[in-house]
ZALUM-482819 format. One line per field, with one value per residue: x, z, y of N, C-alpha, C in turn; residue in three letters; residue number from 0. Coordinates in steps of 0.2 Angstrom, whole numbers, plus 5000, padded with zeros to 4 digits. Atoms other than C-alpha are relative to their C-alpha. Layout:
! ZALUM-482819
nx: c(X,...)
nz: c(Z,...)
ny: c(Y,...)
cax: c(X,...)
caz: c(Z,...)
cay: c(Y,...)
cx: c(X,...)
cz: c(Z,...)
cy: c(Y,...)
rest: c(ALA,...)
nr: c(NUM,...)
! end
This chain:
! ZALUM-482819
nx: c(5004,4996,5000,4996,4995,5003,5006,5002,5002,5004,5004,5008,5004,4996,4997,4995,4994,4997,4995,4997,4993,4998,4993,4995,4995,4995,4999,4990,5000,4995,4997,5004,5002,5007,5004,5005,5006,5005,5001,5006,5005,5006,5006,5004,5007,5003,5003,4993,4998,4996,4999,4994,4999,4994,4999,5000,4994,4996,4998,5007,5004,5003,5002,4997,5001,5006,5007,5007,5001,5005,5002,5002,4995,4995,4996,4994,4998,4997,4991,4999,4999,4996,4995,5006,5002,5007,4996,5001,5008,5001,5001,5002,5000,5005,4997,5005,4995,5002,5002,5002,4998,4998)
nz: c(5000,5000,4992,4999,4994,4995,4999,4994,5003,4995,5000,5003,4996,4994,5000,4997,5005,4997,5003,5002,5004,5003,5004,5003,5006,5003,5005,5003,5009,5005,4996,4998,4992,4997,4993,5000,4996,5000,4994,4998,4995,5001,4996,4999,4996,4996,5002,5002,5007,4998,5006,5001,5001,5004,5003,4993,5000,4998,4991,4997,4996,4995,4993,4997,4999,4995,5000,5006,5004,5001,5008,5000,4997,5005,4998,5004,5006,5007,5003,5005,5007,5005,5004,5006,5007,4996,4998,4994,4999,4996,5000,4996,5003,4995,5002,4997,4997,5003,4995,5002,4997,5003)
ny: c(4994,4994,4996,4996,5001,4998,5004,5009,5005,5004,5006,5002,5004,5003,5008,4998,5001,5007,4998,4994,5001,4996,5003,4996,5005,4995,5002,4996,5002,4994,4996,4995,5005,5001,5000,4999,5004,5002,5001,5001,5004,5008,5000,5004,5000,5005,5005,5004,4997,4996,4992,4998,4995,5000,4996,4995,4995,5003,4999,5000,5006,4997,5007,5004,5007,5003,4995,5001,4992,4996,4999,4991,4999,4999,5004,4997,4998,5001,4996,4996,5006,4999,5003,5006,4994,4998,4992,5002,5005,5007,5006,5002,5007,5003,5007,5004,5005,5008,5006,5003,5009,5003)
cax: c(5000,5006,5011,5021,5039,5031,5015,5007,5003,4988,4981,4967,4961,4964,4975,4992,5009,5019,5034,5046,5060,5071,5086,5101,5110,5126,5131,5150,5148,5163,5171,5156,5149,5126,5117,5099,5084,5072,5058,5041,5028,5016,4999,4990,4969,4959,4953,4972,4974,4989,4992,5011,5014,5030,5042,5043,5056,5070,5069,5050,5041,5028,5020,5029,5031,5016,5005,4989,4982,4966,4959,4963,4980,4996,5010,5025,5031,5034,5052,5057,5056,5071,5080,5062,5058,5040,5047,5039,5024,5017,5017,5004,5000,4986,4992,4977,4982,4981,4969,4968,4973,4984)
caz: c(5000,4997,5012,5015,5026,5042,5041,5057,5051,5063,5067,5056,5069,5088,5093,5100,5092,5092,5081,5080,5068,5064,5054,5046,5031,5024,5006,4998,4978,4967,4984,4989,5007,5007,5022,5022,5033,5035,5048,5053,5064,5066,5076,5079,5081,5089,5075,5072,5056,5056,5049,5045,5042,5032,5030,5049,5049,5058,5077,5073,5082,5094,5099,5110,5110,5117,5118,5114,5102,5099,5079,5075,5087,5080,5078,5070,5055,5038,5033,5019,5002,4994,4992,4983,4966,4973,4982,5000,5006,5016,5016,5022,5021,5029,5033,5038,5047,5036,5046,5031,5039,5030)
cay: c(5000,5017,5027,5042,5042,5044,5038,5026,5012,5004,4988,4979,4967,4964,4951,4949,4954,4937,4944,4960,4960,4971,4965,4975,4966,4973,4970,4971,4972,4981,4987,4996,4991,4991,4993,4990,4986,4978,4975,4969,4964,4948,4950,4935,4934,4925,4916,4910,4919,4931,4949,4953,4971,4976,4989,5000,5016,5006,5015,5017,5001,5008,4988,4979,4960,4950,4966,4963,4977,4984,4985,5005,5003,5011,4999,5011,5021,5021,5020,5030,5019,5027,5010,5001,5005,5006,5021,5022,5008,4996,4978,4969,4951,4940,4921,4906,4892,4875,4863,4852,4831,4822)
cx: c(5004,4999,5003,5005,4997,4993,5000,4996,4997,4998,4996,4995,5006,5003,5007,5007,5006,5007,5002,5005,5001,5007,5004,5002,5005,5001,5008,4998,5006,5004,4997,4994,4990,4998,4992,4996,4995,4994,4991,4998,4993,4995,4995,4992,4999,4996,5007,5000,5005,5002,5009,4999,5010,5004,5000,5006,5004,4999,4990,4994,4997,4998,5005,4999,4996,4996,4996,4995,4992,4998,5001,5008,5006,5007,5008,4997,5001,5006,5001,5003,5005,5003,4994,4999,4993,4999,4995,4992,5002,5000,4995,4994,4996,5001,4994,5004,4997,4998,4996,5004,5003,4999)
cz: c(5000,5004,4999,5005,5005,5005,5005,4994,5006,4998,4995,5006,5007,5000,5005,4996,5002,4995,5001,4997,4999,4998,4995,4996,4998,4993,4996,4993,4998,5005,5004,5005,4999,5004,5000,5005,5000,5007,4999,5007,4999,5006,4999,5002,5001,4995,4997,4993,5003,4995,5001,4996,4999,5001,5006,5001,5008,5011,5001,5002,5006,5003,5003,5000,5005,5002,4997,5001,4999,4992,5003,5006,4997,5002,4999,4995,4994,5000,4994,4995,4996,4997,4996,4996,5000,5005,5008,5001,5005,4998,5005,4998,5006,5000,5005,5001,4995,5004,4996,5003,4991,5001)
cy: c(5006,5005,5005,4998,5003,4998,4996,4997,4997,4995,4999,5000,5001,4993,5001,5000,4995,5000,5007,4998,5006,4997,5006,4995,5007,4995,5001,4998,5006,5003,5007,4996,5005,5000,5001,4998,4998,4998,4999,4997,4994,5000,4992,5002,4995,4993,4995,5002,5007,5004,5001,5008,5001,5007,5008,5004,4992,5000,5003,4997,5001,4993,4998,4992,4997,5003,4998,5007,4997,5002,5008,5002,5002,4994,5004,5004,4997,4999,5004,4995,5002,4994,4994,5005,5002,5006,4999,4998,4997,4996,4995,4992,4996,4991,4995,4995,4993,4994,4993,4991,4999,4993)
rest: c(UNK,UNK,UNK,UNK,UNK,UNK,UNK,UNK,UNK,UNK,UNK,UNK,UNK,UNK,UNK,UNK,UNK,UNK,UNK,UNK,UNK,UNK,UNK,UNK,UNK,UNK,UNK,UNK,UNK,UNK,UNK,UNK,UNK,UNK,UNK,UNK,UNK,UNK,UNK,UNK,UNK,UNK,UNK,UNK,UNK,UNK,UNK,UNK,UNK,UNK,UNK,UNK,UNK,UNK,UNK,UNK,UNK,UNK,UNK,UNK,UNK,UNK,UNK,UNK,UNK,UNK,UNK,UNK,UNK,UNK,UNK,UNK,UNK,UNK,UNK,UNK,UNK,UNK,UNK,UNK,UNK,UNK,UNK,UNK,UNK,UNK,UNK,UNK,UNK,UNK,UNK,UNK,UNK,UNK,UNK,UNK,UNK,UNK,UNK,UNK,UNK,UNK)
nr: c(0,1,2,3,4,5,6,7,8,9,10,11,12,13,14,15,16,17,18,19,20,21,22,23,24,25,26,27,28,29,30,31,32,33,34,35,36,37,38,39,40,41,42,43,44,45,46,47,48,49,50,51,52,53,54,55,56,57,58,59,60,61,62,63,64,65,66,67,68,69,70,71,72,73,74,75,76,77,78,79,80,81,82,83,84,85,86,87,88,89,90,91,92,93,94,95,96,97,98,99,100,101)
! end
């Protein structure tokens, strides 16, 4: 979704947030050292279906781990999209739990 650098990003659904990531990667190409981040969050609800949001300015993660959030709660910031060629956005992905028997 297309956001601006700053933007909160809120909740969908209640539930409890059961991931934070932030990760850093560095890259060495041609004698030239990369530095990117990357970062999200994972909220579980109640009906066991899980919302992953994408894409939070690096030192801007307002949940805390194990919090349980409020549909309409803010989670963080944007980061600033200069290194996607989609230029600054959200990511936001809805994951069901497969209850099919083998």
């Amino acid at each position: 979704m297309k956001a601006d650098t700053g933007d909160t990003i809120f909740t969908s659904r209640r539930g409890r947030v059961i991931d934070i990531d932030v990760q850093e990667s560095s890259t060495f190409t041609s004698g030239v050292a990369y530095t990117s981040f990357r970062t999200h969050i994972t909220i579980e609800h109640e009906d066991c279906t899980r919302a992953r949001y994408e894409l939070f300015d690096k030192n801007g993660i307002i949940a805390k781990l194990g919090q349980r959030i409020e549909a309409g709660e803010p989670l963080g910031l944007v980061s600033d999209g200069k290194a996607y060629v989609n230029g600054t956005h959200l990511r936001y992905s809805v994951y069901y739990p497969n209850l099919t028997k083998e």
